[in-house]
C-alpha positions in Angstrom: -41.1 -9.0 8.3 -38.9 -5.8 7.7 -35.9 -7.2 9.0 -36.5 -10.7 6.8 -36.6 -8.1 3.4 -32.9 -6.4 4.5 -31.6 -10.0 5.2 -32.5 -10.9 1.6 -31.5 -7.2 0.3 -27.7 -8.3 2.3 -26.5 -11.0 -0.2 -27.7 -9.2 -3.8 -26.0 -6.2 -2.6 -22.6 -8.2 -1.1 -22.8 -10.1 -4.8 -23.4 -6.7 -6.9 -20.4 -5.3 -5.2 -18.3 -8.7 -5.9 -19.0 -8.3 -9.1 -18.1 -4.7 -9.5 -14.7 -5.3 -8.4 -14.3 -8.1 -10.5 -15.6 -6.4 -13.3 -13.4 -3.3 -13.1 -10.0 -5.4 -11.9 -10.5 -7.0 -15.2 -11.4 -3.7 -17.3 -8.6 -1.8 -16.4 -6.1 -4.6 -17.1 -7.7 -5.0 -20.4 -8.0 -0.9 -21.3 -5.2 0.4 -19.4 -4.7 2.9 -21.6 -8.3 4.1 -22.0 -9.2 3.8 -19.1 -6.9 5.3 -16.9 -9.2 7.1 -14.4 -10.2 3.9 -12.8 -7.3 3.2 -11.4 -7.6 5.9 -8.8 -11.3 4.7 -8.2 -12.2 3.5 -4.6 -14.0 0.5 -4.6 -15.9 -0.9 -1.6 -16.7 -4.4 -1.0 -19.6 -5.8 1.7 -19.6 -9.0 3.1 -22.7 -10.3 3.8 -21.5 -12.4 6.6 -19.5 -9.9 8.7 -20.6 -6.9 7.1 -17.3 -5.4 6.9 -15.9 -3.3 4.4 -13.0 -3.4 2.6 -11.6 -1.0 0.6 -9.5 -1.7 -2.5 -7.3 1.2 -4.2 -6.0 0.7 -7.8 -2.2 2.9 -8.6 -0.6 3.0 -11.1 3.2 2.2 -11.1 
């Protein structure tokens, strides 16, 4: 039974961190200015499927 929960607990996170990438690609395009600290902010993606991690770095040019 515990290792059905972390199964299920696997995809919500894998989405939540989707989501937080695709959320914060879009918000610093849109508040460059504003925002310019995320940027430099690591963001790590799971994948539910391979559990890998990938880890994307935003610079500025």
């Amino acid at each position: 039974m515990e290792e059905d929960t972390q199964h299920h607990s696997l995809l919500p996170s894998a989405h939540r961190y989707m989501s937080l990438d695709t959320h914060t690609h879009t918000h610093t395009h849109t508040h460059t200015h504003t925002h310019v600290h995320i940027l430099h902010t690591h963001i790590y993606i799971y994948t539910a499927h391979t559990n890998t991690q990938v880890e994307i770095k935003y610079q500025i040019h």
